[in-house]
C-alpha positions, 0 to 999 in steps of 0.5 A: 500500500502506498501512501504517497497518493494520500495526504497525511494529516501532520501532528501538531502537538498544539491541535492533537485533538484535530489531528487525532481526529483527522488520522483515525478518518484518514486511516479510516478511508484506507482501510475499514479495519485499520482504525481498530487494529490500532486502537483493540490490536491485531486482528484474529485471523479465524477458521471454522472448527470443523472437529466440533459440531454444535447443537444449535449449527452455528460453528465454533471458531479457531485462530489460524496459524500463520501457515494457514494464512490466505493472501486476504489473512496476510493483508488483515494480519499486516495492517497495524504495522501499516497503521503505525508507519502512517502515523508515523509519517504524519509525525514529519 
């Protein structure tokens, strides 16, 4: 992802309320998932436990391995690193 075509909000220990504000929107329009990642941590890539049946059909749930990872896991596993380097770029 490169941010070159995006303009980064840049800190200003003077306004940090405005430009928490305008980074959280701007990692926002990135990407749905970024502002949360930062924010809770990083995402849990998740699989369906096939060995376990429930009576009530809903399937229970396994974190992956990294080995399991699809291209698409690999993006969401990815995105707080990303999210900081983009703070950090706004930090000049």
């Amino acid at each position: 992802m490169s941010t070159s075509h995006y303009k980064i909000p840049m800190f200003s220990k003077e306004d940090y309320v405005d430009w928490k504000i305008r980074m959280q929107a701007h990692l926002a329009a990135l990407v749905d998932e970024m502002c949360a990642v930062i924010t809770e941590g990083p995402l849990k890539i998740m699989k369906p436990n096939l060995a376990f049946a429930t009576s009530n059909g809903e399937p229970q749930f396994l974190e992956k391995s990294r080995h399991e990872y699809t291209g698409e896991d690999k993006k969401k596993a990815n995105l707080r690193g990303q999210g900081h380097s983009i703070q950090d770029a706004g930090q000049g």
